[in-house]
C-alpha positions, 0 to 999 in steps of 0.5 A, spaced: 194 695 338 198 690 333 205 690 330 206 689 322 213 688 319 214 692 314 221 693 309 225 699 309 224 699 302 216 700 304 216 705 309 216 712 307 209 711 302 207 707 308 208 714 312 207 719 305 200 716 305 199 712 313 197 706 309 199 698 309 198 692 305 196 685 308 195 679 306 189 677 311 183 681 313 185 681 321 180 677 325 178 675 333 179 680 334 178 684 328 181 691 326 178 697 330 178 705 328 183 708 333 187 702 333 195 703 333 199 699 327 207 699 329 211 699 323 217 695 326 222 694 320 223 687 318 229 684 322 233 683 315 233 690 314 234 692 321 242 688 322 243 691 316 241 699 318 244 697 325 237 698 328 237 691 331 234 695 338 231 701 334 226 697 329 219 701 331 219 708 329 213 709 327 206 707 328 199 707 323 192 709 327 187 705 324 182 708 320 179 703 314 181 697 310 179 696 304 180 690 298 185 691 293 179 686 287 184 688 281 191 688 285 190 695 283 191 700 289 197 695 290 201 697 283 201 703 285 203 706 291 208 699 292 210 699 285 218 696 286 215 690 291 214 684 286 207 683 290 201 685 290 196 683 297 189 682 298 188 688 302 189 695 303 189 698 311 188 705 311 191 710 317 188 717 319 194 719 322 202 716 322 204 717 328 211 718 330 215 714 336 221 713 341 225 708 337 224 701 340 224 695 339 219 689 343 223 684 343 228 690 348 222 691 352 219 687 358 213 684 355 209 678 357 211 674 351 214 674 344 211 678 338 218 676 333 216 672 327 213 674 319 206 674 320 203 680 319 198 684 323 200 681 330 195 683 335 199 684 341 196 684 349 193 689 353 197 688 359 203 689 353 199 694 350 201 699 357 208 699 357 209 700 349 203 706 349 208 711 351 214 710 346 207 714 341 209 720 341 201 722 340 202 730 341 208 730 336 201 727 331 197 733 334 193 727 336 188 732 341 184 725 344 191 721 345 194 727 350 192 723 357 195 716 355 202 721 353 208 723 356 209 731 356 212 733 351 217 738 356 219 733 359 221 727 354 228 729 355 227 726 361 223 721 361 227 717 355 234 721 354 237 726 350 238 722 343 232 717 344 229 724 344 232 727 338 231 720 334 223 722 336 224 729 333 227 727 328 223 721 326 215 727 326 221 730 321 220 724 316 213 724 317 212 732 315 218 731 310 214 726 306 206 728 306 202 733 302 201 740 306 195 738 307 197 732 313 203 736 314 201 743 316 195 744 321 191 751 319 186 753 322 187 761 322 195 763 319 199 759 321 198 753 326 205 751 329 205 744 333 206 747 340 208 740 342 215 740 337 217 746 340 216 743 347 219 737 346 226 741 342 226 745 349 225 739 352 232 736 349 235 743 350 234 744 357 231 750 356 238 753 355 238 758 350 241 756 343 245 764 342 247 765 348 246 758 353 242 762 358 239 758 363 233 760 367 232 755 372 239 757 377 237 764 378 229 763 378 227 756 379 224 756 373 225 753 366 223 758 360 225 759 353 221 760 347 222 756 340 223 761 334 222 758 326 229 760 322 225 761 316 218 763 318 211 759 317 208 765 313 213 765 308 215 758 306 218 754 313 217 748 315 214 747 323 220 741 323 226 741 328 231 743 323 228 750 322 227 751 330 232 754 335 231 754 342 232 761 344 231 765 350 226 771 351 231 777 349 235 773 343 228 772 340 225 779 341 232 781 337 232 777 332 225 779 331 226 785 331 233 786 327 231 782 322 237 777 323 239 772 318 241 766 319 247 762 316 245 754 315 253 753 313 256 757 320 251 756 325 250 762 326 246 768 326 249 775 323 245 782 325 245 788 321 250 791 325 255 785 323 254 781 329 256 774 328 254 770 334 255 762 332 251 756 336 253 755 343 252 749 345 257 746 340 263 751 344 259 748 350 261 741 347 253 740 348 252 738 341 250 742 334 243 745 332 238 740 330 
């Protein structure tokens, strides 16, 4: 594992195409297939956002490097940077994180300073290892060294946990079809975001806030795509609702629409019903 600094200014072609530029070819030890790249903001950039204790929020899982000979590569995909590097470190996944930041956490030493590629210690390693959140990157071989997606609430919080979400949304947002969506036969939802929404909800139903586990000692929900995967929507947070069985087979089965600008859902009856939770003082929908 190593830790890059990166400008906010970076970031998104860093997340759009999972790659970095250094200036050195890391060595003692050299780079490894697998390795995770922490894109931890500079601290510049992290004062001025407000992001002092959130400055990583996303990591690179190393793949390649490759030398940029006629700075080309460089021009390209960081144009506006004023800079070219000699090297150009390729990612086979971008990897979504809790928001942290190393200096916040327990570790055996410092990883401040400017130079790039800073490997960090193993025994340092473990204690950063469950802030990547493997399963929202559909990282199959990642999944044991992973805290589970349907407890994530409960392990880091409800905002950090949002954060998390929201942070696979900017990584889907920003790459092409082909890394955002996964298809193998129809359309291949990412189990995990949906567990990991359910997580953040308490399993408590979005349409009328029902809530298994008092009555049944078990939590249960299901996750519903607003706009569905087949006919355009995106399998991101904001185009998931958390709902219970019978409020998804209805709004399955009416053809329900839903209304972005009121938070709610509007049935062919004229029903209206609006997003409990922000009655319930639990907040709006994602």
């Amino acid at each position: 594992m190593r830790r890059l600094n990166v400008r906010e200014a970076q970031i998104d072609e860093c997340i759009r195409e999972s790659m970095f530029a250094l200036s050195d070819n890391p060595r003692n030890p050299a780079l490894q297939p697998g390795e995770p790249l922490l894109l931890q903001l500079t601290i510049t950039d992290a004062r001025r956002l407000g992001k002092v204790d959130q400055r990583i929020n996303f990591a690179l899982i190393f793949e390649w490097i490759e030398r940029d000979y006629d700075e080309s590569i460089s021009r390209r995909h960081w144009p506006n940077e004023g800079r070219v590097w000699n090297w150009i470190v390729y990612g086979s996944a971008t990897v979504p994180a809790i928001p942290f930041s190393l200096d916040r956490l327990d570790l055996s030493t410092t990883y401040s300073g400017q130079n790039n590629a800073r490997y960090i210690d193993p025994v340092d390693q473990t204690k950063i290892q469950p802030y990547l959140l493997w399963s929202l990157a559909q990282q199959p071989d990642r999944y044991s060294q992973i805290v589970n997606p349907s407890e994530i609430a409960q392990t880091f919080g409800r905002e950090p946990t949002l954060e998390g979400v929201l942070n696979h949304d900017r990584i889907a947002l920003l790459s092409p079809p082909s890394k955002s969506r996964y298809v193998r036969e129809g359309f291949d939802r990412n189990q995990w975001l949906a567990e990991s929404l359910k997580s953040y909800y308490s399993d408590r139903c979005q349409v009328c806030g029902n809530d298994f586990e008092p009555q049944y000692g078990e939590s249960f929900s299901e996750s519903h795509h607003i706009q569905y995967l087949s006919s355009g929507g995106q399998d991101i947070s904001g185009n998931i609702v958390v709902v219970c069985p019978n409020h998804d087979r209805i709004i399955h089965a009416t053809h329900a629409e839903f209304d972005r600008g009121k938070l709610e859902y509007r049935y062919p009856n004229g029903l209206r019903i609006t997003d409990s939770s922000r009655s319930s003082g639990e907040g709006a929908w994602v």
